[in-house]
N, C-alpha and C positions, 0 to 999 in steps of 0.2 A: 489569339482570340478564340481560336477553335478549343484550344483547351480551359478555358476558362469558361464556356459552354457547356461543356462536359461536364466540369466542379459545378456547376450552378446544378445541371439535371439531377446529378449522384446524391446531393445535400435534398433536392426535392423531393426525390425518389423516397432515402431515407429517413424524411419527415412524412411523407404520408404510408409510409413501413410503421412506422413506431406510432403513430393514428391507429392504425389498424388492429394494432396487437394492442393496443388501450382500451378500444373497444371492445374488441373480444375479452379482456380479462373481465372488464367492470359485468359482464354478462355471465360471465361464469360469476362472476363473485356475489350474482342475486342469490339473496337466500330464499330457496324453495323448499316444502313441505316434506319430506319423505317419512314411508311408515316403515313402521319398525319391523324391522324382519328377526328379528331375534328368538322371538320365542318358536319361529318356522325353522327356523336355521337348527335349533334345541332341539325339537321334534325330526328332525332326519337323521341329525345326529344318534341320538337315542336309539331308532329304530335299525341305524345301520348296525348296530352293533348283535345282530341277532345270530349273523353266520358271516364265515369269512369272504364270502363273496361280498356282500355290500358293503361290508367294512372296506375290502380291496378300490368298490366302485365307490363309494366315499372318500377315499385317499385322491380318486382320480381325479375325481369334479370340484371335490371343497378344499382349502387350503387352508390346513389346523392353524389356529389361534394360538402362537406359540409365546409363552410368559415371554415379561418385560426382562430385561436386566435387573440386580438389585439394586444399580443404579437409580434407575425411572421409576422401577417400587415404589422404592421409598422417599420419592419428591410428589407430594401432594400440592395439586394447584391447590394454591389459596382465592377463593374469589370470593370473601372477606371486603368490604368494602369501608377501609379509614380515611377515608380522605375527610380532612377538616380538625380530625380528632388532634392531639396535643402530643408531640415527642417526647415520650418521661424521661426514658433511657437507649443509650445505642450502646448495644456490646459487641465488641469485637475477637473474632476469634481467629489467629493464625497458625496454622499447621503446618508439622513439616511433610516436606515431598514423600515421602515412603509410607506405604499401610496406613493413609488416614482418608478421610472421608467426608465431604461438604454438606453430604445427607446423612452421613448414618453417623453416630456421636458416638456409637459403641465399639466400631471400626477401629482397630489399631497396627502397630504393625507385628509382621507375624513373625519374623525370623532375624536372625543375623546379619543380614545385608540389609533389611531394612531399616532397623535400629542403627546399626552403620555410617551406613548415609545420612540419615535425620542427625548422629553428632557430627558429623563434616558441616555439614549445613545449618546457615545462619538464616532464622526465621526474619520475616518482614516483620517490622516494627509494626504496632499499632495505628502512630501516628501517621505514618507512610500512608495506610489505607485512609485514615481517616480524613487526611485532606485532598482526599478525591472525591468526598462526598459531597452530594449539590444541597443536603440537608443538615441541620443540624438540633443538637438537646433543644428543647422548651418550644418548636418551629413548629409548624403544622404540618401534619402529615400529609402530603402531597404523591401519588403513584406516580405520577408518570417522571417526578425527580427521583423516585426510587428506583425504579428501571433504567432509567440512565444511567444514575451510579452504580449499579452495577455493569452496565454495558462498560462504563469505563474505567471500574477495577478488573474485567475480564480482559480487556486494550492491553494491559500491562505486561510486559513479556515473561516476568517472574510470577505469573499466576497463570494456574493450571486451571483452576472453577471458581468460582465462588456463587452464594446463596445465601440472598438474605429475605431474615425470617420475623413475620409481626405477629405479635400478641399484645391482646387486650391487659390494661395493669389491672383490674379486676372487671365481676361482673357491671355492668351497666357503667364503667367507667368513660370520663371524655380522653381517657390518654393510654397512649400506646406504647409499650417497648419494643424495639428494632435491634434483629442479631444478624450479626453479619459475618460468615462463616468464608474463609478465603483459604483456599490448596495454595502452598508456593509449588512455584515450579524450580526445578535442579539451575542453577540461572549461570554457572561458572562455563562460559562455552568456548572450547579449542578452538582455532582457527591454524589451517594446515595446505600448503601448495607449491607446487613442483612443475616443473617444467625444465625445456634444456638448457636453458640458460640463467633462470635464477628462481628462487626458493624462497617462501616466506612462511612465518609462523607468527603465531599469536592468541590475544585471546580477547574474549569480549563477556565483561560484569555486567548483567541487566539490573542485579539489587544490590549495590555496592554496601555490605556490610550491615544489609535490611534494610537500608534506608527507603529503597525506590530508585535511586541516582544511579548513573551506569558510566561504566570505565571502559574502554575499550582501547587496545594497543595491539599493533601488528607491524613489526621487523621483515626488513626485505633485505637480500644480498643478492647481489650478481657475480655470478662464477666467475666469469671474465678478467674482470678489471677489478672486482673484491669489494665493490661500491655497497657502502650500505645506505637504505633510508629506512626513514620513523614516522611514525602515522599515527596520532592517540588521540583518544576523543574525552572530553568529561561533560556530562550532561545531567542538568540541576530538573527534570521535567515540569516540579510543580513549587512553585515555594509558598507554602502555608496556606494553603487550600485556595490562592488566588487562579491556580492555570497559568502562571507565569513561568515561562522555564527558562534557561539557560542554558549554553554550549558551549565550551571550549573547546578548539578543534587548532593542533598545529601538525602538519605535515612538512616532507622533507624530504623529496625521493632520491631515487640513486644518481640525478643530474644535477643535483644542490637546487631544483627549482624548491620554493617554498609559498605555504599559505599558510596564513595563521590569523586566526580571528575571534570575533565574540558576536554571540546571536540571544536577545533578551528576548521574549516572545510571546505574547499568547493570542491563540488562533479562538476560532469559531468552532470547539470543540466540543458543541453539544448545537442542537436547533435551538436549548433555552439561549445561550450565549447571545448577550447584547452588545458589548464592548470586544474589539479585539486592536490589538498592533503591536508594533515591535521596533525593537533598533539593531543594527547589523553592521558592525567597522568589524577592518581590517586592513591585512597586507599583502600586496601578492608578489613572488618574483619567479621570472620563467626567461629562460634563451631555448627559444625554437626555428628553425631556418624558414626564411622566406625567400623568394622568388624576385629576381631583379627583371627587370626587361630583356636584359642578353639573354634572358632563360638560367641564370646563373643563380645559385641557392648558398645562401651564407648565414652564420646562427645570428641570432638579433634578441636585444634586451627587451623583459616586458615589466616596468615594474611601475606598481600605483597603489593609492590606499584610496578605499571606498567608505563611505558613510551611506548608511540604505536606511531609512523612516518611513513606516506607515503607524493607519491608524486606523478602524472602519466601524462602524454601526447599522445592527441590524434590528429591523425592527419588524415584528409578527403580524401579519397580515390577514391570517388566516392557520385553523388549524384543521383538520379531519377531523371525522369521528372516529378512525383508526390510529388517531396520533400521531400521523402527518403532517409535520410543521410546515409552512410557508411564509418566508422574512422576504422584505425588503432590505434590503445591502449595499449601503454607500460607504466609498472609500477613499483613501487619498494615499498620496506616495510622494516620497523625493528621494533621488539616489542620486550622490555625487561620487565622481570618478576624476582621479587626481594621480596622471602620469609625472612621475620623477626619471623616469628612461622608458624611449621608446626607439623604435626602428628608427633608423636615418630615412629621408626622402628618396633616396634611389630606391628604395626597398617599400617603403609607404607611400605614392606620391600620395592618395588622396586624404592621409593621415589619419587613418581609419583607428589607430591607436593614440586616441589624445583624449585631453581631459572633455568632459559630457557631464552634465547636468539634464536629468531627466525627471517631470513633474505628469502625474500622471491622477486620473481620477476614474472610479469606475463606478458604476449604477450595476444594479439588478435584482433578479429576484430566483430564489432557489427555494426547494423544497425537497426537505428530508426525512427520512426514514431507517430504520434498523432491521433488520431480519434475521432471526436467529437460524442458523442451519449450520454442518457439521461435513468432517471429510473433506475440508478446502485447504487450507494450508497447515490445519491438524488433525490429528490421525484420531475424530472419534470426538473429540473437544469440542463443548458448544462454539461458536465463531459469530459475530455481527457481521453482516452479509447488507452495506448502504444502497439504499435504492433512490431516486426521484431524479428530480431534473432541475439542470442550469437555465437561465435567460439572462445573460450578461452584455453592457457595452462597458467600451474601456475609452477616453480620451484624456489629451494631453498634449503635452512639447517637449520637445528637444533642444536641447541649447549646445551645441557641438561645432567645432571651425568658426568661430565666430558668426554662426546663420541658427534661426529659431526655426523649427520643424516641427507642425501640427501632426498629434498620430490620432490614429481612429482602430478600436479594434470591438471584436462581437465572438460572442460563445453559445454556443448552446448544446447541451448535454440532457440525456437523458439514461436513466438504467431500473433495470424492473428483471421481475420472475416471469417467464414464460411456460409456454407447456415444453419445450424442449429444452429450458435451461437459462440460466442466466445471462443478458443480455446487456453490455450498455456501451454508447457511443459517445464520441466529444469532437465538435467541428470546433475549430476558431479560425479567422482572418484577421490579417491587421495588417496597418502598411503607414508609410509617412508621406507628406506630402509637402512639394515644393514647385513652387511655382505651377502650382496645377497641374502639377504630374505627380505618379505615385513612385514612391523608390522604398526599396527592401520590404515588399512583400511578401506575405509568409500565409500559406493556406496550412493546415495541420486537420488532419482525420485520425484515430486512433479506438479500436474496438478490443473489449472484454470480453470474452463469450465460455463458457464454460458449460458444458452438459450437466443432464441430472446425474442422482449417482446410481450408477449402474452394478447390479451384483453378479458375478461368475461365481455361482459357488458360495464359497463363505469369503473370499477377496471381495473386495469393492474397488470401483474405477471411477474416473473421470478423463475426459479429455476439454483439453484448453487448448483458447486458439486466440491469436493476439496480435493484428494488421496496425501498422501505424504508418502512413504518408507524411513525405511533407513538401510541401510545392515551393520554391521562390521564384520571385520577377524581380529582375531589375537589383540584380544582388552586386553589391561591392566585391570589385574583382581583388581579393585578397583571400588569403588561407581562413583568417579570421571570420569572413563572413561567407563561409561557406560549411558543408553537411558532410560530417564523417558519418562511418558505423563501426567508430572503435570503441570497445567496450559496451558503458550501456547505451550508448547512442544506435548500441546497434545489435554486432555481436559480442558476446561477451566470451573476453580471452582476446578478440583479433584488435587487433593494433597496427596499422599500416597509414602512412600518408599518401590516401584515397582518397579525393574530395570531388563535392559537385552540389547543386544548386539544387538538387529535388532526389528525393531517397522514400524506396519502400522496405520496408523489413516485416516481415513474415515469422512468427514464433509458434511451433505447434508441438504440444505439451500430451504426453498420454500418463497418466501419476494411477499407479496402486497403489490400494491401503492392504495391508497385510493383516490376517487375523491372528498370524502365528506369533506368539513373541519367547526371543532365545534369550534367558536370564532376566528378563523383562523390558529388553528391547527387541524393537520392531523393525524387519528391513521390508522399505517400500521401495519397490524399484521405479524406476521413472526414463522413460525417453525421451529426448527434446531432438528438433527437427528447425534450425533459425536457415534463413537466406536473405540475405541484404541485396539490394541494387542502387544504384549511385546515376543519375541523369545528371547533363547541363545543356546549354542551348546550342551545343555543337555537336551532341551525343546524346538521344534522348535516352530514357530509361529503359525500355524495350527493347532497345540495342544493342546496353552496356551488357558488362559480365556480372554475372550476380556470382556473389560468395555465399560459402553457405558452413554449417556448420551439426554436427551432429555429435550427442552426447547420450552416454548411457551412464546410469549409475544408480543408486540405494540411496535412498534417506533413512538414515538410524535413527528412528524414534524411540522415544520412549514416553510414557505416561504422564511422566512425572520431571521431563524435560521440554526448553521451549522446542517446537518441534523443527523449526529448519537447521536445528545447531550443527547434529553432526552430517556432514554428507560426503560420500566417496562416489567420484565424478570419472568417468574418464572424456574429454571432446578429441575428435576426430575433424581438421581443416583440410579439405581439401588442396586449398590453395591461402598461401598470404603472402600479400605481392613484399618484398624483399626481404622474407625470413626463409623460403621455401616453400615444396609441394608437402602432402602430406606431413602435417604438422599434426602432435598430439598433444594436448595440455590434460592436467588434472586440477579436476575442484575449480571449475570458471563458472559455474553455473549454480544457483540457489533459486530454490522454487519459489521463494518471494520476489522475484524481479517481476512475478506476475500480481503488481498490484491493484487493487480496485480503486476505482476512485472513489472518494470523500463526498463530491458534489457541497463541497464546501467553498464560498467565494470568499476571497480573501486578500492578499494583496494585490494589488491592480500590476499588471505588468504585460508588454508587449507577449508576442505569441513565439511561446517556447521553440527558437530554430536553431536544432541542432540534430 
C-alpha cells in the first residue's frame, strides 16, 4: 500500500514538473521586439581596428562572426509561399555517396577513392524515393506534406540528406516544379563479435540493390559444442507508396530454439496518417528449464502459433500554428495464442503457458511534432528530434483457462526541448481483473534525457541518461511472468537466469563527436555506465545486488555511411551469476538502443513487462 503511494506522488510530482517547464517555454517563446544592434556592433568593430590594443580588447569582449560552412551557404531558406498552386513536375535526383552534394550541383567527386566507392555502389532507385512521397504530379501543392516527405526520405537508413527544391513553371504561373535531391548513404554494413565462448559475424543491407528493402543476416557459432545458428531478416518497408511494409524474420539459435514469421503493417507514420493496422502470424519453438516445487529445474517445451490483428483511426482534432498535429486515436486488436506443446503440470500448475485469446481496444489522443537538430545519433546530419504528448486508455478481455478477464490500462507521455536539454517521459499502468481483485499488474516509468551540445574545443559532446522502472503486483509465480535484465531488457551482453517481479536499470551515455576524420572516417569515442537491479516480494529492490556494466569504445563514422554501422566496443562485467567475475565481451552495445519515442499511438496492448 505504501508503495503504491509513492507511484501515485512520483507521477504527480512529474505532471506538475512538465506544467511548469510548459509554461515557462510558451513565455520564452512570446515574440518580443528587439532593436537591432547591428549597425552598433559595425561601428566598434571598425573603430577597434585603429591599433592593436583594441583590436586585442575586441577579441576579448566580442566573439567574431565566423562564416557558415559551404554547406549552410549555399542552402537558401525558401519562404516562397505555393501552397494551392498546381504540381507540373517532380524531378528526382539520386546521388552516390562519395563527392556529391544535396546543395551544391557542381560538387563532384574529387579523387580516386571517391570515384571508387561511387562504382562499388548501387544508387537508390527513383521510385524507391518516389513512394515515400505524401505528394504527387497534377496534386496541389501542400508545405507542410512537403516537409514531411522529406522528414521521411531523411528516416531512411540509406540516406545521408536530402533537399527538396520549388520553382515557379513560369512568371505568373498557377503551377509549380518540385526537385528532389537525395545523398545515399554507403548502406552495405559488417556486423562483428567475440566473446569466450562464441563468435558471430554478419551483415546488414539497408537498400537492397536500390530498391529501399533491406536484408540483414548474422551467423553464430559456439566454440564449445560447435553449435551454429542463423538469424535473417527481409524487409519490404513500403509497397507502392501505400506505407505498407512487410517483414520476414526466421531465426534458429545455437539450442535449435526457433521463430519464424510474417509482419504486414502500416503504422501512424506521419501526424497526416488517418488509417493504420496490421497482421502478424507465426511460429515459435523453445525448451527452457523451469522450476518444480521440490525446487527441482528440468528443460520443458514451448511451442505455439500466434495470429495478432489490428486496425486504428485517427482523426485531427486540432492543429498549431507551428504544425502541431493533435488526433483522436481509436483502435482495436485480437491476438490469438495457440499451444501445440507446453510444460507438464508439475512444472505449470497454474498453466501459465496455454492457448489465450486477447481482445483489446484503446482510445486517445496524441500530439506530434518534428524537430530538426543534429550530433544525436549522427555525427553532423540533419536528424528529426519527436516532440508532444500521449493521453491514452487501453481496455479489453482476456479469454485464457477457460475464465474471461477484464483489463484496464492508461499512458501518458510527454517530450519537449528545454533550456538544459531534451526531455521526455512515459508512465503506463495496467492490470486484469477478477473477481474484484487485480492480478498482473504492471506500473512502467521510462525517461530520455539527453543534454544540449556542448563544445571542448573543436569536439562536440553530449551526455545521455536513460531510467526505466518497472513495478509488478500480484504476478504469476512462474519464470515466464517474471523481469529479467538480459540483454535489452536490461544489460546488453548479460545473460543469466536472474528474475524478479520489479527491476530498475540505469543507462548513462557520454558520446563525442570528433572533428578529426582519418581517410574520411571519424572515430567518436563514447562511454556507457548500465546498472540493473531485480526486486520481488521477499527481497526488495534496495536490497538486492545490482549488476552493472561498463563499456568503452569508438563509433567509426563516416559521412557518407549510416552512422551506428561500424563500432568497436570493449564491456567490462563485473559479475554474471553462473558465467563468472570479471567477464569481458566486445561489440554488445550500439548507440541506438538509445531510442526516442515516436509518441505515436498505435496498437492497443497491455503494458510492456519485461
Amino acid at each position: 500500500m505504501l508503495l503504491n503511494r509513492k507511484i501515485v506522488v512520483f507521477i504527480l510530482l512529474c505532471f506538475c514538473l512538465q506544467s511548469i517547464h510548459s509554461q515557462t517555454d510558451s513565455i520564452k517563446n512570446k515574440k518580443t521586439e528587439r532593436k537591432d544592434t547591428t549597425e552598433v556592433y559595425n561601428r566598434i568593430r571598425n573603430y577597434s581596428k585603429k591599433n592593436k590594443f583594441t583590436q586585442t580588447l575586441h577579441k576579448l569582449l566580442f566573439k567574431a562572426k565566423k562564416p557558415r560552412k559551404k554547406e549552410e551557404l549555399l542552402i537558401q531558406t525558401d519562404t516562397a509561399n505555393y501552397n494551392g498552386k498546381i504540381i507540373r513536375h517532380i524531378n528526382i535526383v539520386t546521388l552516390d555517396p562519395f563527392g556529391h552534394s544535396v546543395a551544391d550541383t557542381t560538387q563532384m567527386p574529387r579523387n580516386w577513392g571517391e570515384r571508387t566507392g561511387n562504382r562499388l555502389h548501387l544508387k537508390t532507385k527513383k521510385i524507391a524515393i518516389y513512394n515515400l512521397l505524401l505528394f504527387k504530379r497534377n496534386s496541389t501543392y501542400d508545405n507542410y506534406k512537403v516537409q514531411e516527405s522529406e522528414r521521411l526520405i531523411r528516416a531512411q537508413k540509406y540516406v545521408t540528406a536530402v533537399r527538396i527544391t520549388k520553382q515557379l513553371a513560369g512568371q505568373a504561373s498557377d503551377s509549380v516544379d518540385v526537385t528532389i535531391r537525395v545523398l545515399d548513404s554507403w548502406s552495405t554494413i559488417p556486423k562483428f563479435s567475440i566473446s569466450s565462448n562464441q563468435m558471430s559475424i554478419g551483415f546488414k543491407e539497408k537498400d537492397f540493390f536500390g530498391s529501399g528493402q533491406q536484408l540483414e543476416y548474422r551467423y553464430t557459432n559456439r566454440f564449445d559444442d560447435g553449435r551454429n545458428g542463423n538469424e535473417v531478416t527481409y524487409t519490404v518497408p513500403n509497397i507502392k507508396n501505400t506505407y505498407i511494409g512487410t517483414t520476414l524474420y526466421y531465426k534458429m539459435d545455437l539450442d535449435n530454439n526457433y521463430l519464424k514469421s510474417i509482419n504486414v503493417e502500416r503504422l501512424f507514420y506521419s501526424p497526416l496518417t488517418q488509417w493504420a493496422g496490421g497482421v502478424y502470424v507465426g511460429q515459435s519453438f523453445r525448451k527452457d528449464t523451469l522450476q518444480a516445487p521440490d525446487m527441482t529445474f528440468a528443460f520443458q517445451p514451448f511451442k505455439y502459433n500466434f495470429q495478432d490483428f489490428w486496425g486504428g483511426k485517427a482523426t485531427k482534432v486540432h492543429e498549431d500554428s507551428d504544425n502541431g498535429i493533435t488526433n483522436l486515436v481509436t483502435t482495436a486488436r485480437f491476438l490469438n495464442v495457440d499451444y501445440s506443446e507446453s510444460p507438464s503440470d508439475v512444472y505449470d500448475p497454474t498453466h501459465f503457458y496455454s492457448d489465450e485469446k486477447l481482445i483489446l481496444t484503446g482510445i486517445g489522443l496524441n500530439r506530434r511534432k518534428f524537430i530538426k537538430d543534429s550530433y544525436i545519433f549522427r555525427n553532423g546530419q540533419t536528424e528529426d528530434v519527436p516532440i508532444g504528448r500521449i493521453y491514452g486508455l487501453t481496455f479489453g478481455y482476456q479469454y485464457k483457462n477457460q475464465m474471461w478477464r477484464p483489463y484496464a490500462g492508461a499512458q501518458f507521455s510527454f517530450g519537449n526541448y528545454y533550456r538544459l536539454g531534451f526531455l521526455s517521459m512515459n508512465f503506463e499502468a495496467g492490470t486484469f481483473f477478477h473477481q474484484s481483485k487485480t492480478y498482473q499488474t504492471a506500473f512502467l516509468m521510462e525517461t530520455n534525457y539527453f543534454t544540449k551540445l556542448y563544445n571542448i574545443g573543436t569536439w562536440r559532446l553530449r551526455q545521455f541518461v536513460n531510467p526505466r522502472i518497472v513495478l509488478g503486483s500480484n504476478r504469476e509465480d512462474i519464470i515466464g511472468d517474471q523481469l529479467n535484465i538480459n540483454d535489452q531488457n536490461g544489460l546488453a551482453g548479460f545473460n543469466a537466469a536472474v528474475y524478479g517481479t520489479s527491476k530498475m536499470v540505469l543507462s548513462l551515455q557520454t558520446q563525442t563527436y570528433s572533428p578529426h576524420a582519418v581517410l574520411g572516417f571519424r572515430l567518436n569515442p563514447f562511454f556507457n555506465y548500465s546498472v540493473a537491479v531485480l526486486g520481488s516480494p521477499d527481497n526488495a529492490m534496495l536490497r538486492s545486488k545490482p549488476y552493472s556494466k561498463f563499456t568503452l569504445g569508438v563509433i567509426v563514422s563516416n559521412d557518407y555511411l549510416v552512422f551506428s554501422s561500424f563500432q568497436l566496443s570493449l564491456s567490462y562485467y563485473p559479475t554474471i551469476p553462473y558465467q563468472g567475475d570479471n567477464v569481458f565481451k566486445t561489440n554488445t552495445f550500439e548507440t541506438t538502443d538509445f531510442g526516442l519515442q515516436s509518441f505515436e499511438l498505435a496498437k492497443p496492448r497491455v503494458v510492456d513487462y519485461k
